[in-house]
N, C-alpha and C positions, 0 to 999 in steps of 0.2 A: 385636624387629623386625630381619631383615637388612641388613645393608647394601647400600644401592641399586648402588654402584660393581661391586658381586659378580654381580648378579643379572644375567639375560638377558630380551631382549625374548618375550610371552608366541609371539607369531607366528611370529618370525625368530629360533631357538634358534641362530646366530653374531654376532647383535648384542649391545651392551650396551643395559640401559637406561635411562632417563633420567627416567623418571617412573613416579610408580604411580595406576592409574585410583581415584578413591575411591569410584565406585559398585563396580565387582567384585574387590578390590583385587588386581589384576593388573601385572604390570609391562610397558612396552612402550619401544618405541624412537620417534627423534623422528618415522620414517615416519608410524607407529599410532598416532599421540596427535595430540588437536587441541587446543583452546582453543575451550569454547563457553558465554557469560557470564563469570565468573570464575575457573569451574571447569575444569582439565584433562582428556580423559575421551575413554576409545578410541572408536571407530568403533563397536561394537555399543551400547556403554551411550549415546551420542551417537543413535543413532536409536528406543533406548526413549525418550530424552528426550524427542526432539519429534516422537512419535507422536501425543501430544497438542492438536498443534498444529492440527487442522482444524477444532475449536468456536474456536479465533483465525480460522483463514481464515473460517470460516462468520460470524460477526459482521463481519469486515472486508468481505465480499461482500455484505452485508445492508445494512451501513454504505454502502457506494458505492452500491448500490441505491437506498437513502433519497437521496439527495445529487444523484442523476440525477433523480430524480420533482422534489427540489426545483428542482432550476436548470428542468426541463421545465415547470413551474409558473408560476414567476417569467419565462423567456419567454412564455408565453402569455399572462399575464398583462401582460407591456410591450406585446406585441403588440397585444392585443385594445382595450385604452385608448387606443393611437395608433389604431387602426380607431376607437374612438370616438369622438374629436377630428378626425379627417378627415368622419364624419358630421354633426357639426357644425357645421361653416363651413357658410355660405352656396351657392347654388347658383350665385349668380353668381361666385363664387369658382372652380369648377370649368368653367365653359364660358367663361369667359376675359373677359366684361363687365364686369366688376368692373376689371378692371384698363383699359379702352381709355376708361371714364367718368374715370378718376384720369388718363388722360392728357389731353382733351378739356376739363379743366376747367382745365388749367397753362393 
């Protein structure tokens, strides 16, 4: 294996390099190299990587989907219960005798 110190970046043939990618094993300079998980790894082999990545977004958009139906749910359902408790009180509760008898009787 060469020494890293000798070798030049794959891109920029007057730079040195600093790393080598271990998916193509290429050498590049600190420009052309990232850091994605633990692995170091140029710009091209970093976008085969997470080419991948839309059966993730697609379960995480499905996931937030579920989560909206449920919270839309569980409002309805607060809602609809306090509509049901308000139809149950009393009628004189709502036109206001209920309350001028509880004064009238002090």
């Amino acid at each position: 294996m060469p020494d890293i110190s000798r070798q030049r970046c794959f891109n920029h043939a007057g730079r040195e390099a600093v790393a080598l990618c271990p998916e193509c094993r290429q050498y590049f300079c600190r420009e052309c190299i990232t850091e994605h998980g633990s692995k170091v790894l140029c710009a091209n082999c970093l976008s085969e990587n997470t080419s991948s990545l839309p059966s993730k977004k697609r379960f995480s958009s499905l996931l937030s989907v579920c989560l909206f139906l449920t919270a839309l749910f569980f409002l309805w359902f607060v809602f609809y219960n306090f509509g049901q408790t308000l139809l149950k009180l009393p009628d004189s509760f709502h036109e206001g005798t209920l309350w001028k008898e509880l004064w009238q009787n002090l």
